[in-house]
C-alpha positions in Angstrom: -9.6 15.8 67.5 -11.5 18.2 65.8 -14.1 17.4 63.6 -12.8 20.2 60.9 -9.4 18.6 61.6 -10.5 14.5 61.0 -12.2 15.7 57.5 -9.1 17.2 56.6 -7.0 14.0 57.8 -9.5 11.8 55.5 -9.4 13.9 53.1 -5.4 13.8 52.8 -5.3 9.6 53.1 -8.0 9.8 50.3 -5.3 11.8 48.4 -2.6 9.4 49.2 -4.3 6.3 48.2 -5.0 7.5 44.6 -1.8 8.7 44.4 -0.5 5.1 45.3 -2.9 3.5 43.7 -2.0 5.5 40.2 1.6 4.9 41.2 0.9 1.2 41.1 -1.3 1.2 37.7 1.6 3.5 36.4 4.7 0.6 37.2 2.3 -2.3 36.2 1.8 -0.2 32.8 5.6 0.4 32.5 6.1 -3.6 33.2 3.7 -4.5 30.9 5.5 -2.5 28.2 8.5 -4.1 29.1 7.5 -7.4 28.4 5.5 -6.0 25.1 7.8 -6.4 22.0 7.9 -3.4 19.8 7.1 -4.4 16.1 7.7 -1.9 13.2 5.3 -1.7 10.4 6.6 1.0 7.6 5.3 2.5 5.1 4.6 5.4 2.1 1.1 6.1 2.0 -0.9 8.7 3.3 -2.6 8.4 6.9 -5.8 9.3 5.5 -5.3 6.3 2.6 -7.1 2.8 3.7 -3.9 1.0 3.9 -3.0 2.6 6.8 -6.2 2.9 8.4 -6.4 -1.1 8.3 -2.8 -1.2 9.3 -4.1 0.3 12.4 -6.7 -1.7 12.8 -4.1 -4.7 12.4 -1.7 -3.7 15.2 -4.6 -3.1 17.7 -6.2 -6.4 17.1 -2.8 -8.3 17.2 -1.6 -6.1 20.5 -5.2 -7.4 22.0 -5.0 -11.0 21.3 -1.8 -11.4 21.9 -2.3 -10.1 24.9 0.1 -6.9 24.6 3.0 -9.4 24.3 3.3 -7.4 20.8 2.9 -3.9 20.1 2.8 -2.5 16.3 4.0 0.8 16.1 2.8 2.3 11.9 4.7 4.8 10.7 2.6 6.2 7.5 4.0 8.7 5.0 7.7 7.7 4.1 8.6 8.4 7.9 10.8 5.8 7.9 12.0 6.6 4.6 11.3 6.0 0.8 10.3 2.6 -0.5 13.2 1.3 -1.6 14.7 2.2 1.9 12.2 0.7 3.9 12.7 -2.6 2.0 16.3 -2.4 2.5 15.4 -2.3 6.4 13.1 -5.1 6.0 16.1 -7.1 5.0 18.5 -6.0 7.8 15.7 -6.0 10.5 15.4 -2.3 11.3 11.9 -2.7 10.4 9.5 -6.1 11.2 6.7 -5.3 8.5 6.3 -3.1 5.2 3.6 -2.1 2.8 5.4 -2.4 -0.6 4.4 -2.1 -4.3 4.9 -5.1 -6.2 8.0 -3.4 -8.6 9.8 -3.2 -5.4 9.2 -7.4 -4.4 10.3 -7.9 -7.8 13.6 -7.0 -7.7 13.9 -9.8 -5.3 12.0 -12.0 -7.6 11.5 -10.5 -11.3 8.0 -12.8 -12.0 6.1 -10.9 -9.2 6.0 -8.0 -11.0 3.9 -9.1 -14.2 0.7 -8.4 -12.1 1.5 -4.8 -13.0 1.5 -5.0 -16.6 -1.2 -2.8 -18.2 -3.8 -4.6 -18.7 -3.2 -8.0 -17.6 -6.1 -8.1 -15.9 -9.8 -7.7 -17.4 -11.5 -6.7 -13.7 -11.0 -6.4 -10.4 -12.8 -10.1 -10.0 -9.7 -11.6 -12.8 -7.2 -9.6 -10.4 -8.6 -11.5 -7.1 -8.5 -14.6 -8.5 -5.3 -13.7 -9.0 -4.3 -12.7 -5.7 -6.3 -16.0 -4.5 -4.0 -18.5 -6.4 -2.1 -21.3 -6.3 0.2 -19.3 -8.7 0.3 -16.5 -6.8 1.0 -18.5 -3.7 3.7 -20.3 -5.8 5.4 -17.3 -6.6 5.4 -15.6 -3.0 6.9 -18.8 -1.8 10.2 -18.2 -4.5 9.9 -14.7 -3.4 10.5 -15.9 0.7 13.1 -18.2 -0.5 15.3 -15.7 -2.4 14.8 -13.1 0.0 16.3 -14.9 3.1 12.6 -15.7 4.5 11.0 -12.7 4.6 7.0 -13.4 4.1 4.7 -11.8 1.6 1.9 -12.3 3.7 -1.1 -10.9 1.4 -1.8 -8.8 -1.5 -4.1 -5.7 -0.8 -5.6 -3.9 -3.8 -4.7 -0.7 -4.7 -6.8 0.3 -7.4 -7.0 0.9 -11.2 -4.3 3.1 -11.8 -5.7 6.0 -13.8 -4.4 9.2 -15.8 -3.9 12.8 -14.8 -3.6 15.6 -17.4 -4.1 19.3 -17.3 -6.3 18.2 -21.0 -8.7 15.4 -22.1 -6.7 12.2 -22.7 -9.5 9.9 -24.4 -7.6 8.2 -26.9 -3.8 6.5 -27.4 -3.6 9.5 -30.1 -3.8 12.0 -27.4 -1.4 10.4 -24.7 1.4 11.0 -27.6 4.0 13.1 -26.3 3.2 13.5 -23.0 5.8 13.2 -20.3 4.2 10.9 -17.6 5.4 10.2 -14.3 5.8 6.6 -13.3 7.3 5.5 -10.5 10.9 4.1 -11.1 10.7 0.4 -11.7 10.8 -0.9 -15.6 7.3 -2.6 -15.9 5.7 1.2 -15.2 7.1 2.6 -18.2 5.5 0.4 -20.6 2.4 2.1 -20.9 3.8 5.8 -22.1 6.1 3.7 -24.5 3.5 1.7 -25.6 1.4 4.5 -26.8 4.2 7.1 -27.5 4.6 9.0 -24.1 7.7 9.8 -22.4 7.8 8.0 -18.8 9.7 9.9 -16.4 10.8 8.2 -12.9 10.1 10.3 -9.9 9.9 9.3 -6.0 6.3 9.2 -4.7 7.0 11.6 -2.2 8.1 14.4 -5.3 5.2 13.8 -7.4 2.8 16.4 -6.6 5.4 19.4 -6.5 6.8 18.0 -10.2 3.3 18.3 -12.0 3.5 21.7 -9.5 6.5 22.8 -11.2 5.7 21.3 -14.5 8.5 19.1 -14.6 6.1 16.5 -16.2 2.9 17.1 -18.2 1.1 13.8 -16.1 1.0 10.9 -13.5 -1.0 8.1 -12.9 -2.1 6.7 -9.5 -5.2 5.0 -8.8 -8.3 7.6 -7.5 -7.9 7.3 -3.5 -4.0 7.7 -4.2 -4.8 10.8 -6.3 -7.1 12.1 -3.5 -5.0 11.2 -0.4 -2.1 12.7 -2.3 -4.1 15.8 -3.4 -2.8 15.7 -7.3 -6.3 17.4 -8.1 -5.3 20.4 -6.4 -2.3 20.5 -9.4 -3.9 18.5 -12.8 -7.7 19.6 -13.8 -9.0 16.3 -16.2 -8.6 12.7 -14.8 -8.5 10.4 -17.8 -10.3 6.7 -16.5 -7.4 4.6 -18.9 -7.6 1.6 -16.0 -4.6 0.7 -17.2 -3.5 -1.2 -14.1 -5.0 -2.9 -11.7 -2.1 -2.7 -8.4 -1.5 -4.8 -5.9 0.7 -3.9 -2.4 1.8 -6.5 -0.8 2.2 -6.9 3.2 5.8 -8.3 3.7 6.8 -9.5 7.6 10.8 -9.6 8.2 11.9 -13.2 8.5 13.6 -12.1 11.8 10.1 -11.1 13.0 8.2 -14.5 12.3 11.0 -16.3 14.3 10.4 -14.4 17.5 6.4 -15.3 17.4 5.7 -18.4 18.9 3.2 -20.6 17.2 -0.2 -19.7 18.2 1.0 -15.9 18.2 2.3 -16.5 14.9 -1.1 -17.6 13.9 -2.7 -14.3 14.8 -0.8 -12.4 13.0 -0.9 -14.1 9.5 -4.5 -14.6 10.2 -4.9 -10.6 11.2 -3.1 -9.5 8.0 -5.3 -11.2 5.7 -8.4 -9.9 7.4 -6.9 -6.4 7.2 -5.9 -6.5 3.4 -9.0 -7.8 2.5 -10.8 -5.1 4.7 -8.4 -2.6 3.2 -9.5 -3.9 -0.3 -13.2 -3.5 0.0 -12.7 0.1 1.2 -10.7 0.5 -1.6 -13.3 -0.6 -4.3 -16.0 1.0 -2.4 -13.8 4.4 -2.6 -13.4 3.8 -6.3 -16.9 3.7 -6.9 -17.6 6.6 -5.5 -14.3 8.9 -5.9 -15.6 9.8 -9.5 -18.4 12.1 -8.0 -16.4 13.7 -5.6 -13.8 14.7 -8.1 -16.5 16.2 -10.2 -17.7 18.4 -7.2 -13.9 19.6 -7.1 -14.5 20.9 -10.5 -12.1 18.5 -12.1 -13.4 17.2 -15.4 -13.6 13.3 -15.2 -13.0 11.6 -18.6 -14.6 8.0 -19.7 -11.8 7.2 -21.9 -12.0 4.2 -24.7 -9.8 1.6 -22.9 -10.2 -1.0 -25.9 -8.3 0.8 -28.0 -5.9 1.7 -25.1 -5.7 -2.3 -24.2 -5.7 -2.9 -28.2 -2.2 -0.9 -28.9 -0.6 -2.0 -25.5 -0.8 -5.2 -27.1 0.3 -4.6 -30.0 3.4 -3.4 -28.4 3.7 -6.6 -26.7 3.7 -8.8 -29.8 6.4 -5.7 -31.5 8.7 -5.5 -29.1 10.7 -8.1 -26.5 8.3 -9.6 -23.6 10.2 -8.7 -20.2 8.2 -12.2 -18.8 8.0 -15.8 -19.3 5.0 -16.1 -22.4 3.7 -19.2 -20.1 3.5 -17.5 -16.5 1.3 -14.3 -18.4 -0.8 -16.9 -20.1 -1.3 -18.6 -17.1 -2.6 -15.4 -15.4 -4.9 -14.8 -18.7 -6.3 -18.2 -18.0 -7.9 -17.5 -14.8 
């Protein structure tokens, strides 16, 4: 044989033993995945937003030490549909995990949802002591038992939620009139009523084409929200009212925890905490900075006097009937 011709013989079983050997890494991949269970993590926010870059963060580090007996597939930006959908697959076990505002928890179990009253909270350290507590804990636990034993795992937090205006909002005086989108659950609309504004429910997902369109005057949404959901490019003055420091909790499906054995099950919780509380420091560290960059944009960025904001909220409380037990929001006062 040929010395030209044995190269070329070489040659071709070098060729043939990639191709098995890819062949082989190929069906070992496609085993692996067939032993991997797929996990579904939903929810509304923004690629771009922290939540979902921890959420990433998350399924990778679960998928590793788990050793890819679980793989979490996120689907950001209502994919899965609106938040009140994505619940409702929670329940029925479409989906395995959710991000979800507290309003929406809170229609499994009403007391969840006094975190979000304006100005319940004093500062982000009052609202993590919150999050941290037995009383929290206490009520997540009600929330698992009413819900059929779906988890809230964490609490995340989303920022002080602030207001957008296409003028200067700096006292209650000049919040009077304005039609202010809130999202859709009861507890959102106390802060237009309390100072004179009309709330106006709209989905998340419509927001930024109804200040477009003018179908409301203003929104308020906590400063990455307002970035990642570009509602600069469509209000020019961002009023600092701080009127609510939010919380999204991580729910897993009751279904979901069931199929995890013990140690795996362990990883998980544990991995969601680390993640919400990673997701929380960006947050804050966003906050603190966000001002600035908004500034730069050429929108005018408003200190606003928040005492006499907090003063007539409460006056409104002690006028008008208290959607919570007294006790439960003096509790949270007391911490």
């Amino acid at each position: 044989m040929s010395p030209t011709l044995t190269t070329k013989c070489l040659q071709i079983r070098l060729v043939l033993m990639v191709l098995c050997l890819l062949n082989s890494n190929a069906f070992a991949t496609e085993q692996s995945n067939k032993r991997s269970q797929v996990i579904r993590w939903a929810h509304v926010y923004e690629p771009s937003h922290a939540l979902h870059k921890w959420a990433l963060w998350a399924s990778e580090q679960i998928s590793l030490k788990t050793n890819r007996r679980y793989i979490i597939q996120v689907y950001p930006s209502s994919s899965l549909g609106k938040e009140a959908h994505i619940n409702q697959s929670l329940s029925i076990g479409s989906v395995d995990i959710i991000y979800t505002g507290v309003s929406f928890a809170a229609q499994v179990h009403k007391p969840l949802g006094i975190s979000e009253m304006p100005y319940i909270f004093e500062n982000y350290n009052h609202w993590q002591r919150y999050a941290e507590s037995d009383l929290f804990a206490k009520l997540a636990d009600e929330y698992k038992r009413l819900s059929g034993g779906n988890q809230i795992v964490t609490s995340t937090y989303y920022g002080e939620r602030h207001l957008t205006a296409n003028r200067a909002v700096l006292t209650p005086s000049q919040i009077d009139g304005l039609k202010i989108r809130v999202p859709g659950a009861a507890i959102y609309h106390l802060f237009p009523q309390a100072l004179g504004a009309k709330p106006s429910p709209i989905s998340f997902s419509e927001v930024y084409l109804a200040i477009q369109q003018g179908v409301v005057d203003a929104q308020e949404n906590p400063l990455p929200t307002i970035k990642a959901k570009k509602f600069y490019e469509v209000q020019s003055h961002i009023n600092l009212t701080g009127h609510i420091l939010g919380s999204i909790m991580t729910v897993v499906s009751n279904n979901t925890l069931r199929q995890f054995n013990k140690r795996d099950k362990e990883v998980l919780l544990e991995t969601l905490h680390k993640a919400a509380k990673f997701a929380s420091m960006e947050i804050r560290q966003n906050e603190s900075e966000l001002a600035t960059w908004f500034s730069e944009k050429g929108l005018t960025v408003n200190e606003v006097d928040r005492a006499s904001f907090r003063r007539q909220v409460n006056t409104y409380y002690d006028q008008s009937t208290f959607p919570f037990d007294r006790d439960l929001y003096d509790r949270i006062q007391d911490l």
